[in-house]
C-alpha positions as CSV (number, residue, x, y, z in Angstrom):
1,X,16.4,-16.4,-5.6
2,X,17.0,-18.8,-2.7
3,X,16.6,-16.3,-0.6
4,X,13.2,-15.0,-1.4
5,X,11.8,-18.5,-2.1
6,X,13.4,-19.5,1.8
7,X,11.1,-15.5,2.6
8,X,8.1,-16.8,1.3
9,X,7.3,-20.4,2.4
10,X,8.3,-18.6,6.0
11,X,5.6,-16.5,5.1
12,X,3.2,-19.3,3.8
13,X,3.8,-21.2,7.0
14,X,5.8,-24.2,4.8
15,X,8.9,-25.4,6.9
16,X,11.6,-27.7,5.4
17,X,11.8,-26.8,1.7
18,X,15.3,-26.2,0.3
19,X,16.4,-24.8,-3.5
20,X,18.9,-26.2,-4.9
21,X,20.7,-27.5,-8.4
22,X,21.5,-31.1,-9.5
23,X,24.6,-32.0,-11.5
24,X,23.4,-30.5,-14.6
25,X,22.5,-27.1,-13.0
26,X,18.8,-28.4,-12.9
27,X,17.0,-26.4,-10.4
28,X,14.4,-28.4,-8.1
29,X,12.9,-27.8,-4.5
30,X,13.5,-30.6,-1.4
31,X,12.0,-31.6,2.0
32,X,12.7,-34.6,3.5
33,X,9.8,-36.5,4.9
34,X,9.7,-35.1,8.4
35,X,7.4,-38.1,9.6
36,X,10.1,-40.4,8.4
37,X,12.2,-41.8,11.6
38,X,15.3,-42.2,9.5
39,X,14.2,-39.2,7.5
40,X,15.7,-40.9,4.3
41,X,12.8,-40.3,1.9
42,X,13.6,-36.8,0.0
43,X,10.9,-35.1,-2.0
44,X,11.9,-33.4,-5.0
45,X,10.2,-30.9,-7.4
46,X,12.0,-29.9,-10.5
47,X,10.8,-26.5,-12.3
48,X,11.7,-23.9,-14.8
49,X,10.8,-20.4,-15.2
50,X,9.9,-19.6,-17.9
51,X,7.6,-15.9,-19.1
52,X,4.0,-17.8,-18.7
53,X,5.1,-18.7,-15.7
54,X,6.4,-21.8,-13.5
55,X,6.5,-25.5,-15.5
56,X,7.4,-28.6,-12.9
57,X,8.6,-30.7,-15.3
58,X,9.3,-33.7,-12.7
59,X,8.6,-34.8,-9.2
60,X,9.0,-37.4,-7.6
61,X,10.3,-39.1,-3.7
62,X,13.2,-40.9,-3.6
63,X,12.8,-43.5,-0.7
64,X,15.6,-44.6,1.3
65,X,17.9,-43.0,-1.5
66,X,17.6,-46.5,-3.5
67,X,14.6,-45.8,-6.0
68,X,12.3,-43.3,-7.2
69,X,8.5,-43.0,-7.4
70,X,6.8,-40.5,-8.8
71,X,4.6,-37.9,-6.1
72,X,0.8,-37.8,-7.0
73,X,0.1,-34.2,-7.2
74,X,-2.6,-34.7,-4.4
75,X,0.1,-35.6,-2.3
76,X,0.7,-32.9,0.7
77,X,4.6,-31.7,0.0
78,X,3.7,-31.7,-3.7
79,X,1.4,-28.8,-2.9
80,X,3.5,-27.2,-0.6
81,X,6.5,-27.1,-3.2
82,X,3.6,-26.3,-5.9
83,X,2.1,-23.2,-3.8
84,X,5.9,-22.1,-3.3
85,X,6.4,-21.6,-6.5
86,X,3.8,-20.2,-7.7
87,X,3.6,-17.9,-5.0
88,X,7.7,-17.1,-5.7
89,X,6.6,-16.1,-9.4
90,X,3.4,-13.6,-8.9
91,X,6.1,-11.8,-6.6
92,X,9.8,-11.9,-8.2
93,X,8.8,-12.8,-12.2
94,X,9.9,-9.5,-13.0
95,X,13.3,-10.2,-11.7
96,X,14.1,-12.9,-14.3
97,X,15.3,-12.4,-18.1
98,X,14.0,-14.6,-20.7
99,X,15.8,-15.7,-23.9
100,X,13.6,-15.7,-27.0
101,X,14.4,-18.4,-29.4
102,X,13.2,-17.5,-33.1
C-alpha cells in the first residue's frame, strides 16, 4: 500500500506526502508545510477504506507541534492528500478485503 500511494502522487505530480499509522494503527497521510522555514507545521489526513470507497474521517495541521487546527477542505495539501486517495482507490480497491458486520 505505501508503495503504490508513494507511485501515484509521483505520477500526479504531488511531492512530499507520506503514509503512515499513529499509535492506534490509525492510518493517515503527512506533508509538512514546505513553505514553512522551520518546517514544523505537519498536515495530516486520516482515512479508512472501506467497499464505497475512501472516508477521511479527520484532518487537520498541527502547527509547531503544540496545537491542532482543523484544514479547510479548500485548503491546497487538503486536495492533494484528497486527490491521492481517491486516485489510490479507483486503481488498488480490488486489492483490499472487507469485513462484513451483520
Amino acid at each position: 500500500m505505501y508503495r503504490n500511494m508513494k507511485s501515484i502522487a509521483k505520477s500526479l505530480g504531488i511531492k512530499g506526502w507520506s503514509l503512515l499509522t499513529d499509535a492506534e494503527d490509525k492510518l493517515y497521510l503527512s506533508k509538512f508545510d514546505p513553505t514553512e522555514k522551520r518546517n514544523d507545521d505537519e498536515y495530516r489526513v486520516y482515512f479508512f477504506i472501506t467497499e464505497e470507497g475512501i472516508q477521511i474521517v479527520r484532518r487537520f495541521v498541527m502547527l509547531s507541534s503544540k496545537y491542532k487546527e482543523n484544514i479547510d477542505v479548500n485548503n491546497i495539501f487538503y486536495k492533494e492528500a484528497e486527490h491521492i486517495l481517491y486516485t489510490y482507490y479507483e486503481k488498488f480497491s480490488h486489492n483490499h478485503k472487507y469485513e462484513y458486520v451483520s
